[in-house]
N, CA, C and O atoms as a Maestro MAE file, in Angstrom:
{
 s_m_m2io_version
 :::
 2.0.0
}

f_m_ct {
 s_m_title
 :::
 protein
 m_atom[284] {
  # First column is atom index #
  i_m_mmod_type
  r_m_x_coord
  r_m_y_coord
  r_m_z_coord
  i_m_residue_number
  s_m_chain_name
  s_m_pdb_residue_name
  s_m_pdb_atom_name
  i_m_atomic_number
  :::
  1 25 0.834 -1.176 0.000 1 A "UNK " " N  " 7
  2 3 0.000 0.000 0.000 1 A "UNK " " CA " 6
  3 2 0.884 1.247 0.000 1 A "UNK " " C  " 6
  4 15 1.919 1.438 0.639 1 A "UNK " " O  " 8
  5 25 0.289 2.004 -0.805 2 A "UNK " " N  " 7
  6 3 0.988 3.006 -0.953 2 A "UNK " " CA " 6
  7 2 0.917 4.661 -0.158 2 A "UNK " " C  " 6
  8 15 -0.040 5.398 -0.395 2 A "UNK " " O  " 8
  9 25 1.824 5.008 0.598 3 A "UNK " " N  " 7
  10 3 0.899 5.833 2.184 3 A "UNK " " CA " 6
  11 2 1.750 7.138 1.397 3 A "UNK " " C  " 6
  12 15 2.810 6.997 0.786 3 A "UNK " " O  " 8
  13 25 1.132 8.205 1.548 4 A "UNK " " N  " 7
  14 3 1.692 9.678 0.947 4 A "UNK " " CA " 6
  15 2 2.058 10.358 2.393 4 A "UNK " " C  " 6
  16 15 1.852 9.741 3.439 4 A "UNK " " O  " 8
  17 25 2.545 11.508 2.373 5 A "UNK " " N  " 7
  18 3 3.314 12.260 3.894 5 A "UNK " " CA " 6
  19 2 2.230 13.039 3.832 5 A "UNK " " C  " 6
  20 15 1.710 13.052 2.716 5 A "UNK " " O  " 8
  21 25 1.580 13.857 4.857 6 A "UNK " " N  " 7
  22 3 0.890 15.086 4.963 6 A "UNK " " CA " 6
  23 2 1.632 16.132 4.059 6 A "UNK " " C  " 6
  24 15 2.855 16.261 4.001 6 A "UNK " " O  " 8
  25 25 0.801 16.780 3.436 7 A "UNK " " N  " 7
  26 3 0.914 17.853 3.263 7 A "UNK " " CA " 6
  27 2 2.113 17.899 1.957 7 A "UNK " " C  " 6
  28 15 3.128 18.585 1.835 7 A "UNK " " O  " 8
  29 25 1.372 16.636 0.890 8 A "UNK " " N  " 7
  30 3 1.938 16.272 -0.221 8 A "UNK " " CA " 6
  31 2 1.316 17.327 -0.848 8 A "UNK " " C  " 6
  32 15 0.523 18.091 -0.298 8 A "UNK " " O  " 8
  33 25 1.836 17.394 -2.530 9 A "UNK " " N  " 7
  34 3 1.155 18.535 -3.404 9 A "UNK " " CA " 6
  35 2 -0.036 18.189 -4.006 9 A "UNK " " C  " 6
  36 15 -0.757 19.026 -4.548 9 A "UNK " " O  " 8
  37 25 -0.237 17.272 -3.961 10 A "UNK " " N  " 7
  38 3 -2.006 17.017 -4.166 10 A "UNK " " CA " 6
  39 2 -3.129 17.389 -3.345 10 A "UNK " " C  " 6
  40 15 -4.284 17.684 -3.651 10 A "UNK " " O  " 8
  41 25 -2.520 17.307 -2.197 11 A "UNK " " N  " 7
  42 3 -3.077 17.763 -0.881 11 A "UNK " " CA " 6
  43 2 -3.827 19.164 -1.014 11 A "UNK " " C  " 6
  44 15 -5.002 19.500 -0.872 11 A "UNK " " O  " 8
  45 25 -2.279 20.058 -1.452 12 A "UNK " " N  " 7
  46 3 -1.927 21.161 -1.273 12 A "UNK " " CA " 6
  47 2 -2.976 21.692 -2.292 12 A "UNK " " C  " 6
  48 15 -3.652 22.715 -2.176 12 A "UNK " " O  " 8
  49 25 -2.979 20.513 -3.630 13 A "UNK " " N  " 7
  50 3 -3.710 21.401 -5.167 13 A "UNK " " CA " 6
  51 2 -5.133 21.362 -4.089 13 A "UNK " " C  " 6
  52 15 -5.821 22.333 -3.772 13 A "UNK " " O  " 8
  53 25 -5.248 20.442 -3.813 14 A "UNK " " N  " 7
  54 3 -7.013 20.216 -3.362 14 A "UNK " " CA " 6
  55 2 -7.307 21.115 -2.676 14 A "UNK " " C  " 6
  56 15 -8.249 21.764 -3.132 14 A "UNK " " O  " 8
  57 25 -6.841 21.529 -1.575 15 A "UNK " " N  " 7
  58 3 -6.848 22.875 -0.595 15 A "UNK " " CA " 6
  59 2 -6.978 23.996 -1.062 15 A "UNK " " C  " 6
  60 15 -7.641 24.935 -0.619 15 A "UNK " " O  " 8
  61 25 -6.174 23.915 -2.227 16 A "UNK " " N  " 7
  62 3 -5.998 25.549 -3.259 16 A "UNK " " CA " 6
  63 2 -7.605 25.423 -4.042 16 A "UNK " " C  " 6
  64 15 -8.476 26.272 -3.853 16 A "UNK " " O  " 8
  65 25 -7.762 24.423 -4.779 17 A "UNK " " N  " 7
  66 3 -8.858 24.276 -5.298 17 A "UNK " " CA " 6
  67 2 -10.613 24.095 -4.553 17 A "UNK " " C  " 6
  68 15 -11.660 24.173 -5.195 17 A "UNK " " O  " 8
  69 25 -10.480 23.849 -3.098 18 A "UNK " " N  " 7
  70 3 -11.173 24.497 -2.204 18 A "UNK " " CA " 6
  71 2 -11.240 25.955 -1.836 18 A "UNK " " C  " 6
  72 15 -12.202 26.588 -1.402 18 A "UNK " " O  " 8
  73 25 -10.039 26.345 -2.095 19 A "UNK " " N  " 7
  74 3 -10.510 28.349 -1.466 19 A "UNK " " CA " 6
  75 2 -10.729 28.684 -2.925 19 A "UNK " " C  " 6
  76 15 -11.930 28.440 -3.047 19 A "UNK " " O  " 8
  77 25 -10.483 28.919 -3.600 20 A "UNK " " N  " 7
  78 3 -11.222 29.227 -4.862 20 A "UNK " " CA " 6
  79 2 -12.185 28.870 -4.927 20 A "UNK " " C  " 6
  80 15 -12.941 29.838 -5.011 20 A "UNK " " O  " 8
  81 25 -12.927 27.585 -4.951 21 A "UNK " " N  " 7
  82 3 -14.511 27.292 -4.721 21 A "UNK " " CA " 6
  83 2 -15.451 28.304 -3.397 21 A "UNK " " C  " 6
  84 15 -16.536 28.839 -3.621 21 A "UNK " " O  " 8
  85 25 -14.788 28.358 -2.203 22 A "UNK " " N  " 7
  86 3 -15.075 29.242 -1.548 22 A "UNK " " CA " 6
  87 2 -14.955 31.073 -1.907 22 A "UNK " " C  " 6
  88 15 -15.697 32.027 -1.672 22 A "UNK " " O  " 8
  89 25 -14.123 30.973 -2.326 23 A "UNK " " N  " 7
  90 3 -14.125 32.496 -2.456 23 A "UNK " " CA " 6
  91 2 -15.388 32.982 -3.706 23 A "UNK " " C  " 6
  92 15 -16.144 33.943 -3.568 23 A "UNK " " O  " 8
  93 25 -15.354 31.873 -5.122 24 A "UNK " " N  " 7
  94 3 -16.604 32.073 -5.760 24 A "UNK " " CA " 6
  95 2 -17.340 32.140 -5.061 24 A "UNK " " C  " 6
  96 15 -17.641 33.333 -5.037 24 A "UNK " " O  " 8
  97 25 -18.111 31.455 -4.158 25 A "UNK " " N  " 7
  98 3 -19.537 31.360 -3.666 25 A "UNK " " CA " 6
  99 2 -19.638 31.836 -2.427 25 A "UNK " " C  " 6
  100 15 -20.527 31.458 -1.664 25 A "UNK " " O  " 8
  101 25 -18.441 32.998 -1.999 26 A "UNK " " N  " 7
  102 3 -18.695 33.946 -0.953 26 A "UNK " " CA " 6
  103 2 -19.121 34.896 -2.280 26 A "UNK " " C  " 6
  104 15 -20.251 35.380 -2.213 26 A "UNK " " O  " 8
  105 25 -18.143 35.279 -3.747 27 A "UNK " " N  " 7
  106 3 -18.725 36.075 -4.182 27 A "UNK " " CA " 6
  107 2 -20.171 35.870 -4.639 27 A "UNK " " C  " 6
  108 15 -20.934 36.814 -4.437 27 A "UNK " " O  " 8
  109 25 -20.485 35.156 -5.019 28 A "UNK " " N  " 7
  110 3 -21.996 35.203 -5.425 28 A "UNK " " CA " 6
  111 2 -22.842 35.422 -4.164 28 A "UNK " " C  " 6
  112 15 -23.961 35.911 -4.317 28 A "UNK " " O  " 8
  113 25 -22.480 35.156 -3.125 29 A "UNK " " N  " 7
  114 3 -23.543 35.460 -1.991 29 A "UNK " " CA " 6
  115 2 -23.451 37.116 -1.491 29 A "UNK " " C  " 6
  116 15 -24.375 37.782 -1.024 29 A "UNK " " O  " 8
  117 25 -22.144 37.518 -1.725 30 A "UNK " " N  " 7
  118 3 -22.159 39.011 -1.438 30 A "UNK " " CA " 6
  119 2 -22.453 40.077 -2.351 30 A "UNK " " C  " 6
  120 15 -22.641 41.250 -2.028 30 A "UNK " " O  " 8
  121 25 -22.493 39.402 -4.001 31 A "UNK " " N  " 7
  122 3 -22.624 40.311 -4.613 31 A "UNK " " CA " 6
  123 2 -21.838 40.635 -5.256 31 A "UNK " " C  " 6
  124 15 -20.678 40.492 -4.872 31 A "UNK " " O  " 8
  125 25 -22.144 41.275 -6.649 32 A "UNK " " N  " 7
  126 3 -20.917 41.784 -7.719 32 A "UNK " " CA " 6
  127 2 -20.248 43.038 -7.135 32 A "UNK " " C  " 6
  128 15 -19.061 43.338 -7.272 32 A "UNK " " O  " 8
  129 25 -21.384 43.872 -6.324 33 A "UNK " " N  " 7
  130 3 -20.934 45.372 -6.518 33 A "UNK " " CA " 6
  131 2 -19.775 45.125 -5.159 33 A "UNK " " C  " 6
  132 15 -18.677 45.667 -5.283 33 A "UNK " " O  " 8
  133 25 -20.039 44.354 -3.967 34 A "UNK " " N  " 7
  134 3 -19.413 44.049 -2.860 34 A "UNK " " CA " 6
  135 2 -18.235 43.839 -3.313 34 A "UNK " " C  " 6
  136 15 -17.257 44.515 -2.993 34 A "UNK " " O  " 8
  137 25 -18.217 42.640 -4.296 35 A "UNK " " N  " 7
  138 3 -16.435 42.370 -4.906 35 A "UNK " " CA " 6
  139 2 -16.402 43.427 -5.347 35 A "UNK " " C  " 6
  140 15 -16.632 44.239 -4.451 35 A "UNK " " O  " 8
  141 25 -16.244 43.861 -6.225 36 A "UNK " " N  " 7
  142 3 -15.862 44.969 -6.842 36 A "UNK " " CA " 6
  143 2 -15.481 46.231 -5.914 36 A "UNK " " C  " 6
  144 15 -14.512 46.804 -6.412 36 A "UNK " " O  " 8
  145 25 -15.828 46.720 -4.982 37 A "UNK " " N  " 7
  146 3 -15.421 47.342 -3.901 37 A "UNK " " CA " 6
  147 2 -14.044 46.919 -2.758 37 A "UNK " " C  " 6
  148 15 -13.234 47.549 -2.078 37 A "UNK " " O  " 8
  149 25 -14.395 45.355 -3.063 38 A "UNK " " N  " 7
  150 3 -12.921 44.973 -2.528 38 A "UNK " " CA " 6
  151 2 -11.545 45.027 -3.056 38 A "UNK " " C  " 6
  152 15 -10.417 45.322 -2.659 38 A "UNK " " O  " 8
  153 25 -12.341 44.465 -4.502 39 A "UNK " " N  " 7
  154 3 -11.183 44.758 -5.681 39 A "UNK " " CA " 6
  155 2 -10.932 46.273 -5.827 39 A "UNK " " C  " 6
  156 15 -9.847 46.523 -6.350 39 A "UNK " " O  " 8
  157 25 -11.324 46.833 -5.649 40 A "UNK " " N  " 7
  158 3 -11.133 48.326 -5.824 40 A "UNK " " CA " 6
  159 2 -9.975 48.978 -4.344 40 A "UNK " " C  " 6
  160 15 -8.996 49.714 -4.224 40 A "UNK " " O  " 8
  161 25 -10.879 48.136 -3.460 41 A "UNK " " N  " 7
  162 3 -9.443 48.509 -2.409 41 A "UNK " " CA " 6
  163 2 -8.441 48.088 -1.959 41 A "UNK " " C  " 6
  164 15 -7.739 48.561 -1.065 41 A "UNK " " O  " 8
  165 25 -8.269 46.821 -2.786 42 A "UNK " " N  " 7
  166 3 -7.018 45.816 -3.282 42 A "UNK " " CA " 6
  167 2 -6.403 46.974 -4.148 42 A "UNK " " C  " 6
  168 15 -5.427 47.594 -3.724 42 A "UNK " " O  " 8
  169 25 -6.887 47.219 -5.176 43 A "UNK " " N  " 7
  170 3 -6.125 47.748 -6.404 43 A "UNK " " CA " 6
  171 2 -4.952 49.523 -5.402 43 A "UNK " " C  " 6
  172 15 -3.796 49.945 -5.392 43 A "UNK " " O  " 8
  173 25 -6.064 49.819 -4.896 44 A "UNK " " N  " 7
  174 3 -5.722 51.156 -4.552 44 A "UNK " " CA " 6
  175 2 -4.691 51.283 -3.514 44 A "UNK " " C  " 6
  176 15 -3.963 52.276 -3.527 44 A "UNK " " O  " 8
  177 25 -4.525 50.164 -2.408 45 A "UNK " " N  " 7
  178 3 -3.764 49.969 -1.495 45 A "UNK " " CA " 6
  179 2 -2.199 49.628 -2.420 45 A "UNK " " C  " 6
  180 15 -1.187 50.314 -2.278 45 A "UNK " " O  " 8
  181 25 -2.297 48.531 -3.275 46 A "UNK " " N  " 7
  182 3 -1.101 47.864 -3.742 46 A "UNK " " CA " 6
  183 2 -0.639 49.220 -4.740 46 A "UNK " " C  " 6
  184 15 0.552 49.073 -5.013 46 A "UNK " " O  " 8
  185 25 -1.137 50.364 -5.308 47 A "UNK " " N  " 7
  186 3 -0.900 51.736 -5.930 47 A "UNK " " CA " 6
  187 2 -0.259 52.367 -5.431 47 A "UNK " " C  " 6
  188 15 0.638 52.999 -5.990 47 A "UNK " " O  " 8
  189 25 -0.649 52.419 -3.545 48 A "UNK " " N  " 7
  190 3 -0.125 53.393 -3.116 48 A "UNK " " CA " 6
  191 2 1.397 52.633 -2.511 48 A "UNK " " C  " 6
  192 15 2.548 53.070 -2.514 48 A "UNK " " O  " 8
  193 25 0.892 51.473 -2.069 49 A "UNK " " N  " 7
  194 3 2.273 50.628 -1.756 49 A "UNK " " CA " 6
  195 2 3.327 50.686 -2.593 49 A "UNK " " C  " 6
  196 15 4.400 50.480 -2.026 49 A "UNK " " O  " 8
  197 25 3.402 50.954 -4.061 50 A "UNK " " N  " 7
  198 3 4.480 50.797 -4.934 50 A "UNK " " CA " 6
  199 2 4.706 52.451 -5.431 50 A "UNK " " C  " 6
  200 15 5.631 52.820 -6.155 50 A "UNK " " O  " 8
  201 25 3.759 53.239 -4.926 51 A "UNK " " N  " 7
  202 3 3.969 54.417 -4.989 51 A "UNK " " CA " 6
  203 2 4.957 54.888 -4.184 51 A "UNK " " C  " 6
  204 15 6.049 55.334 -4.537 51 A "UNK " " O  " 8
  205 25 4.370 54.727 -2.705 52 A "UNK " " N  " 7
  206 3 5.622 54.714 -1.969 52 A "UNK " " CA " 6
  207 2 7.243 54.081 -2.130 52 A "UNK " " C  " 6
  208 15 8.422 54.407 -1.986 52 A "UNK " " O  " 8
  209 25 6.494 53.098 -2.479 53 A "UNK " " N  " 7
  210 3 8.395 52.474 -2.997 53 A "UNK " " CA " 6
  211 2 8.915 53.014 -3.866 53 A "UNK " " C  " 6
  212 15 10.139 52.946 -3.974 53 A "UNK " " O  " 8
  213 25 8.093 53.770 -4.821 54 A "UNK " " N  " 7
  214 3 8.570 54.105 -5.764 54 A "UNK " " CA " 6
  215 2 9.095 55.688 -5.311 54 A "UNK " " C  " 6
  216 15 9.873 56.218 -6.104 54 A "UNK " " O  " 8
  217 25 8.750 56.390 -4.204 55 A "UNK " " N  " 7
  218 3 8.895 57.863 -3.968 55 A "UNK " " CA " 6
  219 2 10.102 57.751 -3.212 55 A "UNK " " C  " 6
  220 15 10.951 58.584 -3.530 55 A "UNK " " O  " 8
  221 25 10.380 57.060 -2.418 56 A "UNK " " N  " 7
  222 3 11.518 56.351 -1.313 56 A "UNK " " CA " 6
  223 2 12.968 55.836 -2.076 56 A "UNK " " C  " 6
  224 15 14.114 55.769 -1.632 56 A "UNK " " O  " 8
  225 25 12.375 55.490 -3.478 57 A "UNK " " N  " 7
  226 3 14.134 54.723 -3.731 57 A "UNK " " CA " 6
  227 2 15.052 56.396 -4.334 57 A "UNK " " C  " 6
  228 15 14.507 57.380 -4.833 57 A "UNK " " O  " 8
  229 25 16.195 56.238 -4.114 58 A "UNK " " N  " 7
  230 3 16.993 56.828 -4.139 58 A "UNK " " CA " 6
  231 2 17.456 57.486 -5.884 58 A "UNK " " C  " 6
  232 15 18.277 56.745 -6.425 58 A "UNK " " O  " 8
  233 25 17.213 58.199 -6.384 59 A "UNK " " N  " 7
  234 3 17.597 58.280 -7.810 59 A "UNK " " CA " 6
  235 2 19.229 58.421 -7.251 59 A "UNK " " C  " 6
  236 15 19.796 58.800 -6.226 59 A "UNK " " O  " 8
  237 25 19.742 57.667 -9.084 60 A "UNK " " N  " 7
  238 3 21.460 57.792 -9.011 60 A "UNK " " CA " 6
  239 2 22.295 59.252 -9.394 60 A "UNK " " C  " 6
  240 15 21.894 59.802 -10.420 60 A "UNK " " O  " 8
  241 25 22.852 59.584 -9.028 61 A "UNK " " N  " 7
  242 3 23.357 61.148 -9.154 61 A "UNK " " CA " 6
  243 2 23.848 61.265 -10.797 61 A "UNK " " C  " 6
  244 15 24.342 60.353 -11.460 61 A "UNK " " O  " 8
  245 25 23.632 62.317 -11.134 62 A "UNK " " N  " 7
  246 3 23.685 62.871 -12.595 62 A "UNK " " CA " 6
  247 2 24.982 62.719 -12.779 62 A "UNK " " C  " 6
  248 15 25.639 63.325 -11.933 62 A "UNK " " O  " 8
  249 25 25.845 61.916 -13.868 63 A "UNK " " N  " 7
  250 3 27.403 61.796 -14.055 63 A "UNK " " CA " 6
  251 2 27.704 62.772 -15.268 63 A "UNK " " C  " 6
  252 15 27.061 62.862 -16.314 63 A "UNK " " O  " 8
  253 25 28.765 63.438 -14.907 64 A "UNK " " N  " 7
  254 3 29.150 64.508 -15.523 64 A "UNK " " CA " 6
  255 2 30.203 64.375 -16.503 64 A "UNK " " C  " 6
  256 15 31.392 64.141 -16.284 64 A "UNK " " O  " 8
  257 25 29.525 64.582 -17.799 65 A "UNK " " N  " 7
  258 3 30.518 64.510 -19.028 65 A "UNK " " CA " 6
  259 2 31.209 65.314 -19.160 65 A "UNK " " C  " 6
  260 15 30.923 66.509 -19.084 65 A "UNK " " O  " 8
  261 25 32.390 64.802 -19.412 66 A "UNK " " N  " 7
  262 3 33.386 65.954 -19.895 66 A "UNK " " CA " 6
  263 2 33.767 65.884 -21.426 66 A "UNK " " C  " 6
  264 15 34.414 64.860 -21.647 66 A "UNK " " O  " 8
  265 25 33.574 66.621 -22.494 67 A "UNK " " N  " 7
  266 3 33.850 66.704 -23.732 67 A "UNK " " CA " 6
  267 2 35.257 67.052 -24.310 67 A "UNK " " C  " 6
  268 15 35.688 68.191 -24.125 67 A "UNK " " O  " 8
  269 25 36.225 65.857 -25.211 68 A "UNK " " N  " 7
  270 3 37.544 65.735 -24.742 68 A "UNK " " CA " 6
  271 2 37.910 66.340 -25.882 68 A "UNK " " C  " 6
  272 15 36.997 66.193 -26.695 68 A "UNK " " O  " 8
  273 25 39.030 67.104 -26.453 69 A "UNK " " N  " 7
  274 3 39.445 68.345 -27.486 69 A "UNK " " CA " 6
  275 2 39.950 67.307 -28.117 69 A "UNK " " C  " 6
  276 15 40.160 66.228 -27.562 69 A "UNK " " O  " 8
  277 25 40.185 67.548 -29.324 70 A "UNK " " N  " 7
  278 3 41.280 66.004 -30.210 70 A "UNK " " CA " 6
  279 2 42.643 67.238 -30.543 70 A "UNK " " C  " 6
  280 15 42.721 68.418 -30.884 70 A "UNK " " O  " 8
  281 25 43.194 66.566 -30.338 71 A "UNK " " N  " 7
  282 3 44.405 67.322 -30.663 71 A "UNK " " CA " 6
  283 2 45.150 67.873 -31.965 71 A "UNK " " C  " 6
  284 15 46.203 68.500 -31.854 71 A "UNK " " O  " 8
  :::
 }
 m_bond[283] {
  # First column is bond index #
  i_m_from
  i_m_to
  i_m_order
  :::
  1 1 2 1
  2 2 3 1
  3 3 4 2
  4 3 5 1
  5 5 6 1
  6 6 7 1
  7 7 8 2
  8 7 9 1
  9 9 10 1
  10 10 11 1
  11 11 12 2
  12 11 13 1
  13 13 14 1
  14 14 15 1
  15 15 16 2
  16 15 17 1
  17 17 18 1
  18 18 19 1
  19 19 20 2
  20 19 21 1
  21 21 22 1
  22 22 23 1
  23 23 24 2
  24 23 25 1
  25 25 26 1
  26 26 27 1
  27 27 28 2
  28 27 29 1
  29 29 30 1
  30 30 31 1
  31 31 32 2
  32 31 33 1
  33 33 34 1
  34 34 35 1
  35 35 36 2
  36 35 37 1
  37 37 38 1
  38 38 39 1
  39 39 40 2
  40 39 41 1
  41 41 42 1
  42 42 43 1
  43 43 44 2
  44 43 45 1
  45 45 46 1
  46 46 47 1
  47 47 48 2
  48 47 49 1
  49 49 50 1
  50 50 51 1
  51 51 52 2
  52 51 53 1
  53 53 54 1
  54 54 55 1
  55 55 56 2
  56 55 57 1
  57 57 58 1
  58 58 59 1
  59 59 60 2
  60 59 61 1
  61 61 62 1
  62 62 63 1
  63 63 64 2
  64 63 65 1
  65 65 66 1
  66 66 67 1
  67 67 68 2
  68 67 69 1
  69 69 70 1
  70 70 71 1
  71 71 72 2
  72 71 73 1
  73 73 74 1
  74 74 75 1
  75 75 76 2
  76 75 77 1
  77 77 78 1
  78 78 79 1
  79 79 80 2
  80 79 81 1
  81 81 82 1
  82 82 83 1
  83 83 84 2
  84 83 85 1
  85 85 86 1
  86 86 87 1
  87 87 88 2
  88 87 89 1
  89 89 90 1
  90 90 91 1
  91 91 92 2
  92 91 93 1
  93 93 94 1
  94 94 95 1
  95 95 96 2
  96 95 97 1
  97 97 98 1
  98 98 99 1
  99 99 100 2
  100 99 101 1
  101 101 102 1
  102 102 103 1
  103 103 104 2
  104 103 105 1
  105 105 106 1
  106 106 107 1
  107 107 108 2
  108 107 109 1
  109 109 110 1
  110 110 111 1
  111 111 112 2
  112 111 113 1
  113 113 114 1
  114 114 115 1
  115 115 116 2
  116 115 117 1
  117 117 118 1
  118 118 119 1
  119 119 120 2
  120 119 121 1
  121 121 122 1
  122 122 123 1
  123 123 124 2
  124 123 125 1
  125 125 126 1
  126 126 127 1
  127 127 128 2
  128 127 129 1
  129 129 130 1
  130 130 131 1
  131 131 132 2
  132 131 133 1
  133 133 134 1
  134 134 135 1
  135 135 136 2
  136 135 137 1
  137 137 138 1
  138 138 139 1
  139 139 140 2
  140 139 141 1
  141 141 142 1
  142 142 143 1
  143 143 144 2
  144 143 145 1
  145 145 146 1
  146 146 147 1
  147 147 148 2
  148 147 149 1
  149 149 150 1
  150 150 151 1
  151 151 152 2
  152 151 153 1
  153 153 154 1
  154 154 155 1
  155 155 156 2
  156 155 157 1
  157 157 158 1
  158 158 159 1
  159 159 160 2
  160 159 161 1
  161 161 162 1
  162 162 163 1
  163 163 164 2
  164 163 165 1
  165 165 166 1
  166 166 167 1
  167 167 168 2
  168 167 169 1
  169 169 170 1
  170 170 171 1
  171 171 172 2
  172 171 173 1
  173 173 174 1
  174 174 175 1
  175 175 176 2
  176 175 177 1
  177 177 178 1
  178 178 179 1
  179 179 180 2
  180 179 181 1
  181 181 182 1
  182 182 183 1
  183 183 184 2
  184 183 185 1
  185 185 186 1
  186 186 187 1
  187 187 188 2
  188 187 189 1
  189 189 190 1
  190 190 191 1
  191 191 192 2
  192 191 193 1
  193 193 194 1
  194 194 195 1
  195 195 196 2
  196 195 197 1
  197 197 198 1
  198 198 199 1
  199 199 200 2
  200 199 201 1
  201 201 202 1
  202 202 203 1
  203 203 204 2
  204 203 205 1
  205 205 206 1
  206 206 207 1
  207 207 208 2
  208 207 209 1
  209 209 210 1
  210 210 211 1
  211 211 212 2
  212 211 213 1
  213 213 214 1
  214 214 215 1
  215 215 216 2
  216 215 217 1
  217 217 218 1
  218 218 219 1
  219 219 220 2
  220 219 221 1
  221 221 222 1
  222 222 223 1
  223 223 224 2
  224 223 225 1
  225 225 226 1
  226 226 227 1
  227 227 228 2
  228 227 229 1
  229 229 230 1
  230 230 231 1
  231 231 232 2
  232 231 233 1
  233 233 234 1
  234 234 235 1
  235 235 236 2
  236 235 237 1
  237 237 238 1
  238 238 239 1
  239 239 240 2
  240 239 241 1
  241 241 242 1
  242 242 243 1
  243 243 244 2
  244 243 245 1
  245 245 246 1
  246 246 247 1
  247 247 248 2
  248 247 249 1
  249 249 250 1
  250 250 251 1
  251 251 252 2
  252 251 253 1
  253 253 254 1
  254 254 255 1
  255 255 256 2
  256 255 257 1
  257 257 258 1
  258 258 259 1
  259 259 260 2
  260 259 261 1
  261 261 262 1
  262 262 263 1
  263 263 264 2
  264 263 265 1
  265 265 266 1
  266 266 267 1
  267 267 268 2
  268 267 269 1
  269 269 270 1
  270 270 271 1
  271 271 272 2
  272 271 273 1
  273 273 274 1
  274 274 275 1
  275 275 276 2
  276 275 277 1
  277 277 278 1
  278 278 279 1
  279 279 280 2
  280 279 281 1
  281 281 282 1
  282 282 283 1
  283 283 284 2
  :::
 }
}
């Protein structure tokens, strides 16, 4: 007989493929406009999150050419 370990990847697909079944049929019970309001404050949070990262990183300092005479 053939015995698998906990928390093999079939396990894992089935589990995954349970919250997706759940999360559909929380959405249909709450409503389109409800998701859509969540998704909307998903979208807007992860905007401002990379906004910030994006205002925070450091630009690299301007390198200064020098234009060389030919002799």
């Amino acid at each position: 007989m053939i015995r698998r370990h906990h928390g093999s990847k079939p396990a894992i697909a089935l589990w995954m493929l349970v919250a997706v079944a759940d999360i559909a049929l929380l959405a249909a019970a709450a409503g389109p406009l409800t998701m859509m309001l969540i998704v909307a404050a998903l979208v807007i949070v992860a905007g401002a999150f990379y906004g910030m990262k994006m205002i925070s990183r450091r630009q690299p300092e301007p390198v200064q050419v020098r234009a060389r005479r030919r002799a």
